[in-house]
C-alpha positions in Angstrom: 125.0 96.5 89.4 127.7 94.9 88.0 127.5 92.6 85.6 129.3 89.6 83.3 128.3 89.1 79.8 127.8 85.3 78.8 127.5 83.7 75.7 125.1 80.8 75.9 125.6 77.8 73.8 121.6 77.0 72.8 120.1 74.9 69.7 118.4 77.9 68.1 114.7 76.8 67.2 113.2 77.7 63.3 112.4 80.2 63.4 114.0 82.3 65.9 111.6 83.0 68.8 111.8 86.2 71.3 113.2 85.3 74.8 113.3 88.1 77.6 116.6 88.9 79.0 118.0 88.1 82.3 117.3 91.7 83.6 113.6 91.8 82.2 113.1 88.6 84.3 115.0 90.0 87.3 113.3 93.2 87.3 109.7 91.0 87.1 110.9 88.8 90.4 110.9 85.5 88.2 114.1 84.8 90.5 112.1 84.3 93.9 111.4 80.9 95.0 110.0 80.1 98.2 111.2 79.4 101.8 114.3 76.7 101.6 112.3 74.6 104.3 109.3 74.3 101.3 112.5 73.5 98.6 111.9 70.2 96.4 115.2 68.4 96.7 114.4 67.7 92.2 114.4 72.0 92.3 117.9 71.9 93.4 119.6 72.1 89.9 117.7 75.5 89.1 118.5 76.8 92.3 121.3 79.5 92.2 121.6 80.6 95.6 119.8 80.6 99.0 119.4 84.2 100.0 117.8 84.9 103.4 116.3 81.6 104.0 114.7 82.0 100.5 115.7 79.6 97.5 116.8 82.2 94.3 115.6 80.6 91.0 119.1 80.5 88.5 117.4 82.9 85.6 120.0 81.1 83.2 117.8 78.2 83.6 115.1 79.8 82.8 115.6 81.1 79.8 117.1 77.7 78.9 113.7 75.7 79.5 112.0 79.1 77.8 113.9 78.2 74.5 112.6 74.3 74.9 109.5 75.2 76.3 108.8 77.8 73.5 110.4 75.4 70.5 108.0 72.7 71.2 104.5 75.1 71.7 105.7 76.4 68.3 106.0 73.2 66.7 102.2 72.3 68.2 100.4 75.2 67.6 101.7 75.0 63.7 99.9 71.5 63.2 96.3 73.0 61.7 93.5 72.3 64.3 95.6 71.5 67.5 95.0 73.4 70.5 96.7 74.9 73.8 94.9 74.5 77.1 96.0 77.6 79.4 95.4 76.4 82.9 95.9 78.7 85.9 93.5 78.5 88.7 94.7 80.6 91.3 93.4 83.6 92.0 96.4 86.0 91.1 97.2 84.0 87.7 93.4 83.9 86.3 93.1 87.1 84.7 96.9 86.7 82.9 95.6 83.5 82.0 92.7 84.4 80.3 93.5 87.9 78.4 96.9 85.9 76.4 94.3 82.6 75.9 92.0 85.2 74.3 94.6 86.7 72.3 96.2 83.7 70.5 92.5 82.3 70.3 93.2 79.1 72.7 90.9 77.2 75.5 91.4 77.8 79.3 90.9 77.0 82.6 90.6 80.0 85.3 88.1 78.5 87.8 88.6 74.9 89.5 89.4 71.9 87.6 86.9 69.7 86.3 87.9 66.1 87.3 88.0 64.2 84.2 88.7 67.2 82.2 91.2 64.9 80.5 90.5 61.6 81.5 87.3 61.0 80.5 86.6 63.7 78.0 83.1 62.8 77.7 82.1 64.4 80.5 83.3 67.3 79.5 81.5 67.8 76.0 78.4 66.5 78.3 78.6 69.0 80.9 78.8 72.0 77.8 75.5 70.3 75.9 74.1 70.6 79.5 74.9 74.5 79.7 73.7 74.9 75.8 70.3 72.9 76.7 69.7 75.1 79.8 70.4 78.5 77.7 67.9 77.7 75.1 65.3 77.1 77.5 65.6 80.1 78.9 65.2 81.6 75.2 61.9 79.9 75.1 59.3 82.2 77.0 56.9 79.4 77.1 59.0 77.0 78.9 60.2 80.2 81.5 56.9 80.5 82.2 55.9 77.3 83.4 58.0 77.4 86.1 57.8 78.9 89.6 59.7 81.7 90.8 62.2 79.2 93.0 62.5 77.2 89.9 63.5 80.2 87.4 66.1 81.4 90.5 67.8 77.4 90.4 68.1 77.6 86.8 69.4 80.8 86.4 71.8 79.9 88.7 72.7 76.3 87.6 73.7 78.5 84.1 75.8 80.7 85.9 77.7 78.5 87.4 78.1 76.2 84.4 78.8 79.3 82.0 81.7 80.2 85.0 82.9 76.9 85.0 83.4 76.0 81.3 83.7 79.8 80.3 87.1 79.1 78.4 86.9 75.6 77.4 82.6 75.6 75.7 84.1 75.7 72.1 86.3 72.3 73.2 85.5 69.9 70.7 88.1 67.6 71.5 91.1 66.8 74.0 93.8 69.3 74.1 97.4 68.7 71.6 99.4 70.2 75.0 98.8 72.3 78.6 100.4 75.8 79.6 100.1 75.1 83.1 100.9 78.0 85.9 101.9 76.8 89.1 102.3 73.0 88.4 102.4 72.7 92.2 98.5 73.8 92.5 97.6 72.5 89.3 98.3 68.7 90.4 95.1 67.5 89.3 95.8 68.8 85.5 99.2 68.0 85.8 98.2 64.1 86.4 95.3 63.9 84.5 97.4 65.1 81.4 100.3 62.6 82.6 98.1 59.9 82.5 96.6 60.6 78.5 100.2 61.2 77.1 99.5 65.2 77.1 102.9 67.0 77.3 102.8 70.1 79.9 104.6 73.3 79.8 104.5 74.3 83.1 105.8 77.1 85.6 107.4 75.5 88.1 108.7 76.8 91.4 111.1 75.5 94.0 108.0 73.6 96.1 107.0 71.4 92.6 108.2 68.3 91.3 109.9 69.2 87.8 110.3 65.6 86.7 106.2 66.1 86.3 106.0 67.9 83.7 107.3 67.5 80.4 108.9 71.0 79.7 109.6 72.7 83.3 110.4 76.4 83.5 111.8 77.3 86.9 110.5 80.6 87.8 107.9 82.2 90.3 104.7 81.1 90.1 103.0 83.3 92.3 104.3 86.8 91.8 102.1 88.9 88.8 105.1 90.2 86.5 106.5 86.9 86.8 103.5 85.2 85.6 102.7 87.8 82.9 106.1 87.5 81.4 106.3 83.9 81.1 103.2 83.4 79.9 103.7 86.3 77.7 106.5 85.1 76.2 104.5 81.5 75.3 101.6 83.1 73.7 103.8 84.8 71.4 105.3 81.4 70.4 101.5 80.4 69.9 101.1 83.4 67.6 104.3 83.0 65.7 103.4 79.2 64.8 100.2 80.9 63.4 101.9 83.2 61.0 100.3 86.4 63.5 102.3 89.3 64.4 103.5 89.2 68.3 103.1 93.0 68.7 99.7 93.1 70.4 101.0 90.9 73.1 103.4 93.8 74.2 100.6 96.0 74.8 99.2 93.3 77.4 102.1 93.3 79.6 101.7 94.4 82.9 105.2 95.8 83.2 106.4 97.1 79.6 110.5 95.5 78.9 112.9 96.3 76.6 113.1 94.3 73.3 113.7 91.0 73.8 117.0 88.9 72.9 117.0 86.4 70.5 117.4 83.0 71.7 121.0 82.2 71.7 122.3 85.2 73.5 122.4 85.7 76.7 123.4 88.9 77.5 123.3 89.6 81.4 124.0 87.8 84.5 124.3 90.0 87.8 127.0 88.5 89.7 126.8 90.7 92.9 123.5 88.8 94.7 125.4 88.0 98.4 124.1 84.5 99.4 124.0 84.1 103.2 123.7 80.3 102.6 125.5 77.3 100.9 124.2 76.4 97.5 121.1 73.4 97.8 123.7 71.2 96.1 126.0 71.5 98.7 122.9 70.6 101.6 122.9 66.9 101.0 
């Protein structure tokens, strides 16, 4: 394939985080938006071509808004005590979302969202005291006892769903610093609720979402599994850098295994041979 080598002017953040190149993100399909009829008109600026009816993400804004996105997750995770709320709730995205929380030691959301996760906080730290009153009873014989076989099964199953429910976020003691959200699109209720409390969202963002929702917007696919895993990849290691921790184990959790990453700053790659059988979404209005 050929290929043009660019220089991209970038404001370097301290210090210098790992971006993937534009042929890592290729090869993972971050590129593929959706259908043109589902295109957001506010997506139209990270839209490169339309390529059989299908919107192609421009990678070079990608790893633009990876550079932002990663600078500013840096800067919060170094603040002692702050954490990162990784929300992704679709069924694809939850077990990416929950091995890179794990690894950089954050909260997260795989299952639905809890209305008034953010808004009323409360209910939250309620809902886990709930969870950690029910498990001690079952500890207690005595109580267990006392109850009847169809109240035992209720119980049992009242903990299992709480324990599903609040599985990454039970050590919550208070509101998260910022959200890694996958799939703003589907995560509109987190998206809002965090809009509304002044909580800045990093957010995967396809060519169906509103960008202008979130605070730092990446363009890419947010429903393809390399996609996701290199993204998110690539913001846990930001998470781990702030935290003085070495980024090598999050290499051995990628799906797909890349090359070393570039340094932001350079951009070394940009395939110039993609035919477009459509005009640019610029050129639509």
């Amino acid at each position: 394939m050929p290929t043009t080598k660019i220089i991209a002017k970038i404001k370097t953040p301290k210090p210098l985080l790992a971006i993937p190149s534009l042929v890592d993100m290729l090869e993972a399909g971050v590129h593929f938006g959706h259908e043109r009829s589902k295109k957001n008109p506010k997506m139209d600026g990270n839209i490169f071509m339309l390529r059989n009816r299908m919107a192609i993400i421009d990678l070079e804004k990608t790893q633009l808004a990876l550079v932002k996105a990663c600078d500013f997750i840096y800067q919060t995770a170094s603040i002692a005590g702050r954490e990162i709320l990784f929300v992704g709730t679709k069924r694809q995205t939850r077990e990416i979302i929950k091995k890179y929380a794990e690894a950089t030691n954050m909260p997260y959301v795989t299952q639905r969202w809890l209305g008034g996760m953010l808004t009323n906080f409360s209910t939250v730290l309620k809902s886990i005291e709930k969870l950690e009153e029910f498990k001690s009873m079952t500890m207690t014989e005595s109580t267990m006892d006392k109850m009847t076989k169809k109240e035992r099964s209720v119980h049992m199953k009242s903990i299992e769903r709480l324990e599903r429910v609040l599985e990454g976020t039970k050590n919550l003691k208070k509101p998260p610093a910022a959200l890694i959200v996958v799939g703003s699109y589907d995560e509109k209720l987190a998206v809002r609720e965090a809009a509304r409390v002044g909580i800045p969202v990093v957010g995967i963002t396809d060519t169906n979402a509103d960008p202008s929702l979130v605070a730092y917007p990446i363009p890419a696919n947010d429903d393809a599994i390399r996609a996701i895993d290199l993204i998110v990849n690539t913001l846990a290691g930001a998470i781990l850098k702030a935290h003085g921790k070495p980024t090598s184990v999050l290499t051995k959790l990628l799906v797909t295994k890349v090359k070393p990453a570039e340094p932001t700053g350079v951009i070394t790659e940009v395939p110039t041979d993609l035919p477009a059988d459509d005009a640019a979404p610029s050129e639509e209005k």
